[in-house]
C-alpha positions in Angstrom: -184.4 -201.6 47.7 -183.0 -200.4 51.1 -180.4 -198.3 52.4 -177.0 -199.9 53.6 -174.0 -198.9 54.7 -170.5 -198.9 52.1 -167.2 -199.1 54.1 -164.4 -196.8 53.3 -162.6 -200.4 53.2 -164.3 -202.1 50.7 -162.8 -200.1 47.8 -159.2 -201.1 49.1 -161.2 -204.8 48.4 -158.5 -206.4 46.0 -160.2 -209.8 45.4 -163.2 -208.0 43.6 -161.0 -205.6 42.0 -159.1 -208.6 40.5 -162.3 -210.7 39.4 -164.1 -207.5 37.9 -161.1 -206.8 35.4 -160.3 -210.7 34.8 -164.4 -211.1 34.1 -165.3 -207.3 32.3 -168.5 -207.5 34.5 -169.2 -204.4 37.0 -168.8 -206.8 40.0 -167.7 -204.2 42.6 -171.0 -202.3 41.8 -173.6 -205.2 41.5 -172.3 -205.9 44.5 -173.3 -203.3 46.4 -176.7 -203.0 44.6 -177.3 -206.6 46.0 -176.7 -205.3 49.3 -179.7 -202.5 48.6 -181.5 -205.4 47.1 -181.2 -207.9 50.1 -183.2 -208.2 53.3 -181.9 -207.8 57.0 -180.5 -211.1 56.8 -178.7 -210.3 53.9 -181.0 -212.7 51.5 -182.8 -211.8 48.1 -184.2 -213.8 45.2 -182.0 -215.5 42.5 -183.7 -213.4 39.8 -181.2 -211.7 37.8 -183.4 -209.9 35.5 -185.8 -207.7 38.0 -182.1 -207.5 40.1 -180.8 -205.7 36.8 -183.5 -203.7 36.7 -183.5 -202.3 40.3 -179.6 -202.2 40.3 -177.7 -201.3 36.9 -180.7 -200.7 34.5 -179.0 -198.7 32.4 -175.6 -200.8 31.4 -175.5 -203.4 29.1 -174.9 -206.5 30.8 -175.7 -209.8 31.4 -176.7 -209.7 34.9 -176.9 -213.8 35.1 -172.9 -213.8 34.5 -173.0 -211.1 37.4 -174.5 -212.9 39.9 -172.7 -216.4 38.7 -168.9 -214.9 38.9 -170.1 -213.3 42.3 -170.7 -216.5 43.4 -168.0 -218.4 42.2 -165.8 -216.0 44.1 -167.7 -216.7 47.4 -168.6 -213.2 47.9 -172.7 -214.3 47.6 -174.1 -218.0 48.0 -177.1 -219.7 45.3 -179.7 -222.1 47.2 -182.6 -224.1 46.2 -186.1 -224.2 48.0 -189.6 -225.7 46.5 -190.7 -222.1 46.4 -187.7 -220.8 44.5 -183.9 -220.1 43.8 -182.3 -217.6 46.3 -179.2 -215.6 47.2 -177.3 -214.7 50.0 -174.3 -212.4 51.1 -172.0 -214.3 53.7 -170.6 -211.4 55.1 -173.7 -209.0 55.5 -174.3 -209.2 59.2 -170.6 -208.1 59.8 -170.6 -204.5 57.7 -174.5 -203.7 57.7 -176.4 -202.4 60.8 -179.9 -202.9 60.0 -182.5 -200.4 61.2 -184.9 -202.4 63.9 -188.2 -201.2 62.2 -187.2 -203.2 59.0 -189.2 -206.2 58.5 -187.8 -210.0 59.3 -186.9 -211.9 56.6 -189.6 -213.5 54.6 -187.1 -215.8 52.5 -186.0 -219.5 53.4 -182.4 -219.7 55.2 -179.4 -221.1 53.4 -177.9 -224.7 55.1 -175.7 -227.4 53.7 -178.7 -229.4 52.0 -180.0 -227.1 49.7 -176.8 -225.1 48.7 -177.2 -225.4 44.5 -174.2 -224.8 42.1 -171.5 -224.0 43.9 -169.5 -226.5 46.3 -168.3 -225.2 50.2 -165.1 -227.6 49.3 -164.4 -226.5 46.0 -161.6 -223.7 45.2 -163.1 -220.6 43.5 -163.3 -220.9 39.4 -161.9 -217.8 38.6 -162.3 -218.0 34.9 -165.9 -219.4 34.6 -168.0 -216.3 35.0 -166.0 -215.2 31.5 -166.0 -218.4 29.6 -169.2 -219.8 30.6 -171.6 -220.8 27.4 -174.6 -221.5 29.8 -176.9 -218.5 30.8 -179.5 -218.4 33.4 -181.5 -221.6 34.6 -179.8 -224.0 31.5 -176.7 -222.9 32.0 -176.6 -223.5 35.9 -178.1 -227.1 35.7 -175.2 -227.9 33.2 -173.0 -226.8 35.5 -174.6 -228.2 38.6 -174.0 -231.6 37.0 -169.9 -231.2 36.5 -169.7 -229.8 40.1 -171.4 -232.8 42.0 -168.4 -234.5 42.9 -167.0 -232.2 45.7 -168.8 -233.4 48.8 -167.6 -232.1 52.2 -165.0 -235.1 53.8 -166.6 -236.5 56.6 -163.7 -235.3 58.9 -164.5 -231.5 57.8 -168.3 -232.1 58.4 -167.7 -233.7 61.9 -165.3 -230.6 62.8 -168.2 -228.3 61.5 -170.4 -230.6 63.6 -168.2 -230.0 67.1 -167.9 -226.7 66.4 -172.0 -225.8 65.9 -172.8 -227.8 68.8 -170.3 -226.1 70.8 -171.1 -222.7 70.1 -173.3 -220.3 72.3 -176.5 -219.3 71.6 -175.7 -215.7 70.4 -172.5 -217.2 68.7 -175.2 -219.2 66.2 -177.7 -216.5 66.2 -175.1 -214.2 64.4 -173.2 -217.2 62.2 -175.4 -220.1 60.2 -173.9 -223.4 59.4 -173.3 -222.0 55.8 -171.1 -219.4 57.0 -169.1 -221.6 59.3 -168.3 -224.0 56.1 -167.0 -221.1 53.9 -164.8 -219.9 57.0 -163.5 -223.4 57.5 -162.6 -224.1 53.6 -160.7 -220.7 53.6 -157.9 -222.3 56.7 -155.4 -224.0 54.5 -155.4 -227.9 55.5 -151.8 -228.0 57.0 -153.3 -225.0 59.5 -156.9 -226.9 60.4 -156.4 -228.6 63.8 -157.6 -232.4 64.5 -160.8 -233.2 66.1 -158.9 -234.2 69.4 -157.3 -230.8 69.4 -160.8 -228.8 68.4 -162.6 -230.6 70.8 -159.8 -229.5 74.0 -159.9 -225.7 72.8 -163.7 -225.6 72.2 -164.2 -227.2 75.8 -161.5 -224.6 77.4 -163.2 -221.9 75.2 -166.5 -223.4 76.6 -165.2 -221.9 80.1 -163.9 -218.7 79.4 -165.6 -215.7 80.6 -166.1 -214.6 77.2 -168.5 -217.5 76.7 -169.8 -217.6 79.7 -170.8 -214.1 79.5 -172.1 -214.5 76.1 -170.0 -214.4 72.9 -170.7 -211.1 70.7 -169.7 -212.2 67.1 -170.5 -215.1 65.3 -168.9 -218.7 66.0 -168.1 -218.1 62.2 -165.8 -215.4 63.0 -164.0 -217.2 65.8 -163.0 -219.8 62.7 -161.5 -217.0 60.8 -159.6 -216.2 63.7 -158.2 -219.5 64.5 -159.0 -219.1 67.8 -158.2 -222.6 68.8 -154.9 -221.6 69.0 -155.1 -219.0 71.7 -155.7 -220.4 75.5 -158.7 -218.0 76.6 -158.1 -217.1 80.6 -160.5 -219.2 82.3 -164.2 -217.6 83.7 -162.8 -217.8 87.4 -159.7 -216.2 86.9 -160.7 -213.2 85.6 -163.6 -213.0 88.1 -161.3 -212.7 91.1 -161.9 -209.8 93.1 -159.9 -207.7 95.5 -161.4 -205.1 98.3 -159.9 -202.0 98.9 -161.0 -199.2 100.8 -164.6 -200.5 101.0 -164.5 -200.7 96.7 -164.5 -204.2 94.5 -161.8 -204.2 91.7 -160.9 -206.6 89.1 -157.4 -207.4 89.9 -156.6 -207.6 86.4 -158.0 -204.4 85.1 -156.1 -202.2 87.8 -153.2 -200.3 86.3 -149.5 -201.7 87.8 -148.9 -198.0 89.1 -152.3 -197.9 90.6 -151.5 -201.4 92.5 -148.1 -200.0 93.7 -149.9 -197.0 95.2 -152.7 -199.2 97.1 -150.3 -201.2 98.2 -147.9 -198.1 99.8 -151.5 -196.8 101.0 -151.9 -200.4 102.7 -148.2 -199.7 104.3 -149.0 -197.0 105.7 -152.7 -197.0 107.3 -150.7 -200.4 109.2 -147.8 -197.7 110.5 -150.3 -195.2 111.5 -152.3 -197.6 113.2 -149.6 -199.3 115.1 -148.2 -195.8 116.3 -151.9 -195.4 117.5 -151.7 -198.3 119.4 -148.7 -197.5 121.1 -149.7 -193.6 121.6 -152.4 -195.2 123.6 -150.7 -197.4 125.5 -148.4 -195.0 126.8 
């Protein structure tokens, strides 16, 4: 277990205040145990007794219905390896700072092949983690085999494609593929633009100074945003400069009152210099 970081936000969190009281599971506080329980990358092992054990060992749960209505509700992802099941938490890199001297991650990373039990496409089943007969590895293969039928279109998965490709490299270094699907299923499909329109605000984004310069967050984040319906200023525009007085200044960082008065400075050193010239040649 490690020490992370709880928002003053999250309890103002109504989505997992609705799906604790319409499951009776302790969902808000599993959920920040699992936080404890993951790794920097915000990973831990699908083992839902030993996760009882380090997070709630004193209630009288079912930890298995825990972890399954926490991931019906997107809030944590189930994957599949040779070496094991696993777990991860979408949204960990964006509320935990992880200390440097913590270890890297010793667990497999999530992608699109080996996502298990849950579909990126498929709505959230609100009422499963309280009805569901299943319980632990039986009850998830039964599942597994209703749920097959919800492959990503190949229209979402060559949008997801364009945008991956077209990301920087510290855009995919904080995102993963897995992140970027969730992101795109929550954009209603009257609001999700056309490939021809992705691929003209990815290539204008592609020259913006932001990404030129490096974009900070994850490309993930830039599809919650809907960024492809803002026009970024292009890299050259914003790096036009302007001397004054010896000094180099953005032109579009300087304060309209502070242009007025450079430009009643400018008026002036021309008037004293011209009444120099005159002075002299008199």
């Amino acid at each position: 277990m490690r020490i992370r970081t709880v928002k003053p936000e999250f309890f103002n969190h109504e989505g997992i205040f609705d799906a604790e009281h319409e499951t009776n599971l302790p969902l808000r506080l599993a959920f920040i145990g699992l936080w404890c329980a993951a790794d920097r990358e915000g990973r831990f092992k699908w083992e839902s007794r030993r996760l009882k054990t380090q997070i709630m060992p004193y209630d009288l749960c079912d930890f298995s219905r825990v972890l399954d209505a926490l991931m019906t509700r997107g809030f944590i992802v189930k994957y599949a390896t040779e070496t094991g099941e696993y777990g991860c938490i979408p949204s960990f890199s964006r509320h935990q700072v992880v200390n440097n001297r913590e270890r890297d991650s010793e667990l497999p990373e999530p992608n699109d092949a080996n996502i298990c039990d849950a579909c990126l496409t498929r709505e959230p089943r609100d009422d499963h983690a309280s009805k569901a007969e299943g319980k632990g590895r039986e009850g998830n293969m039964e599942r597994k085999g209703k749920d097959s039928s919800c492959p990503i279109s190949s229209d979402e998965s060559e949008a997801l494609d364009l945008i991956w490709k077209s990301a920087t490299s510290k855009g995919k270094e904080r995102s993963s593929k897995v992140k970027l699907a969730k992101e795109w299923k929550k954009i209603p499909k009257d609001q999700k633009p056309t490939l021809e329109q992705l691929s003209v605000s990815l290539t204008a984004w592609g020259k913006s100074q932001k990404w030129q310069e490096g974009y900070s967050e994850g490309i993930h984040i830039w599809v919650q945003d809907q960024q492809w319906q803002n026009e970024p200023l292009p890299y050259d525009r914003q790096k036009q400069k302007q001397v004054s007085f010896g000094m180099k200044t953005t032109i579009a960082d300087r304060h309209p009152n502070e242009m007025k008065s450079s430009s009643m400075l400018e008026q002036l050193r021309k008037k004293s210099t011209s009444y120099q010239n005159e002075t002299t040649n008199d």
